[in-house]
Wavefront OBJ file of the C-alpha trace (Angstrom):
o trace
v 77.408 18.569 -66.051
v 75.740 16.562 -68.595
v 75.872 17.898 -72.236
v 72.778 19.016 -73.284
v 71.124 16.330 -76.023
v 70.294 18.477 -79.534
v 67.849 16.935 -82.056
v 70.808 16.963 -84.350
v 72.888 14.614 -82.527
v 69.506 11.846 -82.405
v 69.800 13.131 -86.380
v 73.271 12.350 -86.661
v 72.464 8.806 -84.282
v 70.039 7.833 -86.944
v 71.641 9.221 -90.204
v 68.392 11.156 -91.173
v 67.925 14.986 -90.960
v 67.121 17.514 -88.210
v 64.128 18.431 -89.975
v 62.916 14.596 -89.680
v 63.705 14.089 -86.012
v 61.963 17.618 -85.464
v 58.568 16.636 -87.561
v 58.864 13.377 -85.778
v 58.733 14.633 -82.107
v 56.561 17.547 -82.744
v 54.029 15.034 -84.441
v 53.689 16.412 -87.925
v 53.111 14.302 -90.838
v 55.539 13.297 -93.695
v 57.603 11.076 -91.694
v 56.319 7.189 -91.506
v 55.516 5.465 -88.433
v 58.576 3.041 -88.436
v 60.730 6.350 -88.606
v 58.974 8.394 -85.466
v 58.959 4.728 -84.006
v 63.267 5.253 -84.484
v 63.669 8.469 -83.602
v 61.675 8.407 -80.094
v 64.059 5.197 -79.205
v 66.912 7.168 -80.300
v 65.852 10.239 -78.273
v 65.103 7.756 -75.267
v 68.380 5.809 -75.307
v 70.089 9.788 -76.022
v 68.431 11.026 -72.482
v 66.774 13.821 -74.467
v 63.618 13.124 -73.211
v 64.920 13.155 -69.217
v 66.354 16.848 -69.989
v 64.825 19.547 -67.732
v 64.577 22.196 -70.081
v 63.905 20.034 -73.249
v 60.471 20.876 -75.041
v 58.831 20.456 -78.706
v 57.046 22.814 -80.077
v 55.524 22.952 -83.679
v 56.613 26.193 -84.490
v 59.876 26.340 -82.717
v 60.482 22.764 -81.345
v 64.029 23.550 -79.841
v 62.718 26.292 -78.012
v 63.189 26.937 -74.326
v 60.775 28.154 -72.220
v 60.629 29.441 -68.690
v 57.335 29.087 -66.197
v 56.470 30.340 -62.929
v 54.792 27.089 -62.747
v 56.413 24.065 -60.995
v 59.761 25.106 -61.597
v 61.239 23.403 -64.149
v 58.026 21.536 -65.431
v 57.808 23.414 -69.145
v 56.558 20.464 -70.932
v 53.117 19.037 -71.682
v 52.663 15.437 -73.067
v 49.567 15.094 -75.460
v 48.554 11.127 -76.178
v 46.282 10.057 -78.853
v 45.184 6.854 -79.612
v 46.220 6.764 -83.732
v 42.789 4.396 -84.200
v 40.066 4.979 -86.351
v 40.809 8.023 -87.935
v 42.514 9.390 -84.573
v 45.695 10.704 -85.632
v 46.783 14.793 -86.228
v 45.884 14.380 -89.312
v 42.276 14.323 -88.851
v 40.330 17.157 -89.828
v 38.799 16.940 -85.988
v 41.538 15.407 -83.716
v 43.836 17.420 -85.986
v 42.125 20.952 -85.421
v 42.018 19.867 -81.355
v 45.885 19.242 -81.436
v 46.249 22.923 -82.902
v 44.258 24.392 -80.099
v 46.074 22.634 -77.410
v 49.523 24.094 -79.340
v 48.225 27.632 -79.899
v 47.284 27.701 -75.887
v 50.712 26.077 -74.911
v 52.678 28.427 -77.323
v 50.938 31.163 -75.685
v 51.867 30.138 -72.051
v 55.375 29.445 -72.999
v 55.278 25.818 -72.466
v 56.705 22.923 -75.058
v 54.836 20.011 -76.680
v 55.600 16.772 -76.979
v 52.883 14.383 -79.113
v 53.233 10.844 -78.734
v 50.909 7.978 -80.618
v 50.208 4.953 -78.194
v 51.544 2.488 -80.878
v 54.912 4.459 -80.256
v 55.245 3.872 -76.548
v 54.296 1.280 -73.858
v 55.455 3.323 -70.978
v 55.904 6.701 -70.351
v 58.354 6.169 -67.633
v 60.502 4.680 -70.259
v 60.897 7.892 -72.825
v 60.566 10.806 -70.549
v 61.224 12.059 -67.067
v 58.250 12.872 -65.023
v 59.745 15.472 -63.398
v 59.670 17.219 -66.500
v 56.172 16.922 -67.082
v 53.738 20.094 -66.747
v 50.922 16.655 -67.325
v 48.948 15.304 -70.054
v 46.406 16.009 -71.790
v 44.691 12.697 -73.640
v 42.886 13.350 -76.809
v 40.295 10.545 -77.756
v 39.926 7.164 -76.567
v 43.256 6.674 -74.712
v 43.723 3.022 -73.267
v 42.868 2.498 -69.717
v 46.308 1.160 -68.941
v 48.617 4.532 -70.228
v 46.550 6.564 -68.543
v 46.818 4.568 -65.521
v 50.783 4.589 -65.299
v 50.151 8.486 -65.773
v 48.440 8.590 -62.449
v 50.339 6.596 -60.857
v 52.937 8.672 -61.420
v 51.088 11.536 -60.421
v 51.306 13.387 -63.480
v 48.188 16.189 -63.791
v 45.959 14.770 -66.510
v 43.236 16.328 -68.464
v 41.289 14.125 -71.082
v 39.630 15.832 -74.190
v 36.318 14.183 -75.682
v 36.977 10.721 -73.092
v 36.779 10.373 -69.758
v 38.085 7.268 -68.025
v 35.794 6.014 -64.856
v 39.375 4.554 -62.960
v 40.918 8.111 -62.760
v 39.835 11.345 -61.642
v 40.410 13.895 -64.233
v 39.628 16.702 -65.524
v 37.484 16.386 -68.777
v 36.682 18.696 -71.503
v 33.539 17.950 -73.863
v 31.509 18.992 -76.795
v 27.748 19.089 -75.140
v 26.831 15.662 -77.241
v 23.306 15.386 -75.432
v 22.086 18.521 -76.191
v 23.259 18.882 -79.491
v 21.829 16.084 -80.509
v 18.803 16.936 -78.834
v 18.639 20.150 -80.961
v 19.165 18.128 -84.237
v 16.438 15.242 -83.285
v 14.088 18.168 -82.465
v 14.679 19.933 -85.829
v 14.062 16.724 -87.652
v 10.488 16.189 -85.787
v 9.948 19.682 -86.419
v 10.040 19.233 -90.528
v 7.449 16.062 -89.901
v 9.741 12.946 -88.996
v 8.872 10.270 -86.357
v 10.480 6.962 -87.939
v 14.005 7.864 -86.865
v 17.273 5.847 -86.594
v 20.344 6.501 -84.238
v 23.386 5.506 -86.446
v 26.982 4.901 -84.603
v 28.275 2.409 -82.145
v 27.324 4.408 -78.350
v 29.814 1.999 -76.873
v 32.847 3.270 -78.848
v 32.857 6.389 -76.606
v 31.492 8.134 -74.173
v 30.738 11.447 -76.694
v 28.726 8.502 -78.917
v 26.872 7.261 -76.300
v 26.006 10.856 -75.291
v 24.831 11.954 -78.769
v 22.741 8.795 -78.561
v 20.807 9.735 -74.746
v 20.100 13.184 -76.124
v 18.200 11.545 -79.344
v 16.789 8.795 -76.976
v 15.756 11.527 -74.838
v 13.600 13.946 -77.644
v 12.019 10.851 -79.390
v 10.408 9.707 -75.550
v 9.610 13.395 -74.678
v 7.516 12.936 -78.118
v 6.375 9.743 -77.381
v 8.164 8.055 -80.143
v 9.286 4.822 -79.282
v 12.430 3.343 -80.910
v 13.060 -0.297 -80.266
v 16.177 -1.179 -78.615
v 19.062 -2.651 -78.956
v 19.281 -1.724 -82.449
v 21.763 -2.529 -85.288
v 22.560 0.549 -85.793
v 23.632 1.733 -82.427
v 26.157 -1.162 -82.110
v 28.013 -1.285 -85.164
v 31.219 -2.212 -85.332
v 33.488 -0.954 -88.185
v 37.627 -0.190 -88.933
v 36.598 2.708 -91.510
v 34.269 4.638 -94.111
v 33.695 1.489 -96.604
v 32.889 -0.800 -93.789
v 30.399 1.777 -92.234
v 28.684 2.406 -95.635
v 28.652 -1.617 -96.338
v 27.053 -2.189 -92.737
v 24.449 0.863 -94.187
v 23.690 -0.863 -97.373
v 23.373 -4.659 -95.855
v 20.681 -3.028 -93.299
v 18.652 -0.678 -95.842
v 18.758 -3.753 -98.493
v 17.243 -6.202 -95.662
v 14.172 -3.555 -95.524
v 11.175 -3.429 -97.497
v 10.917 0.509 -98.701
v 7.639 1.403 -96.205
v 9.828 -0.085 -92.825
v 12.815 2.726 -93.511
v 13.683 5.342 -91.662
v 12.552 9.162 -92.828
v 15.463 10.391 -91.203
v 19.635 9.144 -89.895
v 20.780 10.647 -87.608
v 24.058 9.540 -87.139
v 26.870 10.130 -84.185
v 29.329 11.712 -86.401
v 30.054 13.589 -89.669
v 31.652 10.491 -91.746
v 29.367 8.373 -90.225
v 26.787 10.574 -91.902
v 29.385 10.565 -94.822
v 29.122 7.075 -95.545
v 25.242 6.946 -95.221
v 24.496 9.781 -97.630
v 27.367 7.237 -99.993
v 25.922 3.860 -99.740
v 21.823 5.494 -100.009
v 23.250 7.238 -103.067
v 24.498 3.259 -104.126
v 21.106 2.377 -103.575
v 19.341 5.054 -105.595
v 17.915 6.903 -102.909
v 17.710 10.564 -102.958
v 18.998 12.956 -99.862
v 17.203 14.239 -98.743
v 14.195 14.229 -100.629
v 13.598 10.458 -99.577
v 15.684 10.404 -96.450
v 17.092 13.093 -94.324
v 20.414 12.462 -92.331
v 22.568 14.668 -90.287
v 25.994 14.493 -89.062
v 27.935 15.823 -85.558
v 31.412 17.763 -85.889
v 31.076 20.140 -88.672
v 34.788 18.451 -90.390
v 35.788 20.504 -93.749
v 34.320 16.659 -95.474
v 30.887 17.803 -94.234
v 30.369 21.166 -95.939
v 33.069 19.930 -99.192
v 30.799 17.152 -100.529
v 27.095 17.584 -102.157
v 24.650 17.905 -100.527
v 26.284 19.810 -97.852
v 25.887 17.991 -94.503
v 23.499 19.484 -91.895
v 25.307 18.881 -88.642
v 26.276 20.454 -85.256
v 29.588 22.438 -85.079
v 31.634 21.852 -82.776
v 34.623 24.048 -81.176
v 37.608 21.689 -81.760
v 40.219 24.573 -81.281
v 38.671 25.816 -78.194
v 38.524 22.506 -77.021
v 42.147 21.749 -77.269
v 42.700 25.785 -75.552
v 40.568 24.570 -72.547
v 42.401 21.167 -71.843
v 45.170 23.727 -71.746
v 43.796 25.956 -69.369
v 42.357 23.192 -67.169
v 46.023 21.606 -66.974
v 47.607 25.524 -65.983
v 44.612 25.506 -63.357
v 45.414 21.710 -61.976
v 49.013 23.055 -61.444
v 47.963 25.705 -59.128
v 44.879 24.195 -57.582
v 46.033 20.740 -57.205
v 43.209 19.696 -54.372
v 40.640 21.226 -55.872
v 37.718 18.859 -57.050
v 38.200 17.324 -60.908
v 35.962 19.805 -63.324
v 33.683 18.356 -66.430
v 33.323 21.216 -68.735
v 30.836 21.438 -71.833
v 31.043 23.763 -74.737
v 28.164 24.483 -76.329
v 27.135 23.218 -79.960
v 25.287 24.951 -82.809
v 23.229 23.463 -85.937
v 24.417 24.528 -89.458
v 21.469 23.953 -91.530
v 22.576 23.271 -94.856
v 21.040 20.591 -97.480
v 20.508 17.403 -96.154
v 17.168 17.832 -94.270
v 13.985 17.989 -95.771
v 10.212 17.875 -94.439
v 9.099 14.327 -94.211
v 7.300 13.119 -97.162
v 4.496 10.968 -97.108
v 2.502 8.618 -99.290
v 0.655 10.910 -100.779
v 3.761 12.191 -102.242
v 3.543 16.390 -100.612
v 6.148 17.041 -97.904
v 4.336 17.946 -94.643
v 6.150 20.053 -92.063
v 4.967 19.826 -88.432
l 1 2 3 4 5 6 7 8 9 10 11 12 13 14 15 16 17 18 19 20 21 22 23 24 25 26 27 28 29 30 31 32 33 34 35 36 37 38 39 40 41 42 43 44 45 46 47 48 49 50 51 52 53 54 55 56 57 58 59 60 61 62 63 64 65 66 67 68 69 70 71 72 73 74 75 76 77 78 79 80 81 82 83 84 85 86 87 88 89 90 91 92 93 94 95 96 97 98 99 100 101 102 103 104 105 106 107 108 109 110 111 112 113 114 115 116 117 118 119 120 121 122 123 124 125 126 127 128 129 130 131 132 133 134 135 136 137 138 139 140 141 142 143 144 145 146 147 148 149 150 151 152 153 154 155 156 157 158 159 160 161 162 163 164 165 166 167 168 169 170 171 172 173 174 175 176 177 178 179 180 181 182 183 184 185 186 187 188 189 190 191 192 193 194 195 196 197 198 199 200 201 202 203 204 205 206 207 208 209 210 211 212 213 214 215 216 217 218 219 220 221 222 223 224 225 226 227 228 229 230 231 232 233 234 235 236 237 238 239 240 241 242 243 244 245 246 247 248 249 250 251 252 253 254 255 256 257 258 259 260 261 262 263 264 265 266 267 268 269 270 271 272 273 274 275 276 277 278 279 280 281 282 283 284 285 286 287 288 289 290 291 292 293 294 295 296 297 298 299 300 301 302 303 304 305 306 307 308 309 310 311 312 313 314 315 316 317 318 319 320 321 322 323 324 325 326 327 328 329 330 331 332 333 334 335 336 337 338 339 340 341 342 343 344 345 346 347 348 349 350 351 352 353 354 355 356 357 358 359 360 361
């Protein structure tokens, strides 16, 4: 029989710590990309990753498990995409990642969290076999998620959906929450409103976009289209706020909008920053809102009225939906939505007009 792989012997392969190798498979932070990069190769070459009882768990990441469900299969693989602001350390991919581990700790299965700039197959660090499936969080590329089909590995995709593969998919619901937030705003007075976020960098973007699309033509409020905004193409905060700035600054003062609303909280973020640059007042002059509720949004002043959304619970129901995929594995690929709520706070304001009173609808 083979002798079982330990995460001290890849420590003792790399001359580095258990407590690195363990951070660095469970996905934690404080150990640098060209490190996790090492100790997945080293855990590859070792065979710990083609061990049938192997799992990683952030709480106990040696732990075994046992399952009533496919045997052997006691692991689930979660990929992220590690772009834009993508990573575990986000204050909304992060909170997702906890939900999925809360739900898997609670079922008894392991977690493994890879980074797609870490692998280029998974056939080449882990043994299917082993594999409960995968649950994708974000924008995962076409091609991984292909090889993970292929393989016929259960897949379940949080906040993406991929038209190739049938999957199950678990989303925020982007069209109606930002429905309720474009109705609010033409509620306090506002009709000269801008959609601010790229709707083709996902599909939860392009979502949030329809459902504002959708209130201003119910209201007969026509935006014209394409527009800037909606297609803007940025790498982080300063670029979104300097693509923000360049737009308001080619504008005379009576062609602005009364109102952003923008696809996600630092989005929103970095137009309340580069307005402020510009001496405008929020939201006395302008209103914005934000999608996400992130710590950021309700941490910085004014407080950010946006739309909350259940990041733990979406991470639990991936979980669920991959435990239901096991059992039911015929059964026809489920879209669910969770439900969204507004959290008023201080950056909306009744329009003001010329004559300098704020009117409310």
């Amino acid at each position: 029989m083979a002798r079982k792989v330990s995460m001290q012997q890849i420590a003792d392969y790399l001359g580095v710590s258990k407590f690195v190798v363990s951070r660095a498979l469970s996905g934690k932070s404080g150990v640098s990309h060209s490190t996790k990069e090492k100790v997945f190769q080293a855990a590859s070459q070792l065979g710990y990753f083609a061990q049938k009882n192997m799992s990683v768990n952030f709480d106990s990441p040696e732990k075994e498990t046992s399952s009533e469900i496919e045997g052997q299969k006691e692991t689930v693989l979660v990929l992220m995409p590690n772009i834009r602001h993508q990573t575990k350390e986000s204050s909304y991919w992060g909170r997702i990642v906890d939900g999925i581990s809360e739900e898997l700790e609670r079922n008894g299965f392991g977690l493994v969290i890879i980074t797609e700039n870490t692998v280029k197959s998974i056939a080449t660090i882990m043994n299917p076999n082993v594999l409960l499936g995968v649950i994708g969080v974000g924008v995962v590329s076409t091609s991984l998620l292909l090889e993970v089909h292929q393989l016929n590995i259960p897949i379940v995709l949080v906040d993406h959906e991929e038209p190739l593969i049938p999957a199950d998919t678990v989303f925020n619901n982007n069209f109606d929450g930002s429905a309720m937030l474009t109705n609010y705003l033409i509620g306090l007075g506002h009709k000269n409103l801008r959609f601010v976020g790229d709707i083709e960098y996902s599909r939860s973007f392009f979502d949030r976009w329809l459902g504002f699309r959708s209130v201003l033509e119910s209201n007969g409020i026509v935006n014209s289209y394409p527009d800037p905004l909606t297609t803007l193409k940025f790498s982080g905060n300063a670029d979104i706020k300097q693509h923000i700035k360049e737009w308001i600054q080619g504008k005379q003062v009576d062609q602005l909008p009364t109102a952003f609303v923008c696809a996600n909280d630092s989005i929103a973020l970095s137009t309340i920053s580069a307005l402020k640059e510009l001496g405008m007042k929020v939201p006395e002059q302008i209103s914005v809102t934000g999608f996400d509720n992130i710590k950021e949004s309700y941490q910085t002043a004014p407080n950010l009225t946006t739309v909350n959304v259940a990041k733990e619970e979406l991470g639990k129901r991936a979980v669920a939906m991959l435990i239901r995929r096991q059992k039911s594995k015929d059964s026809p690929t489920e879209k669910i939505l969770l439900s969204g709520v507004i959290m008023h706070r201080e950056t909306c304001a009744p329009v003001r007009t010329n004559d300098g009173v704020k009117h409310q609808k």
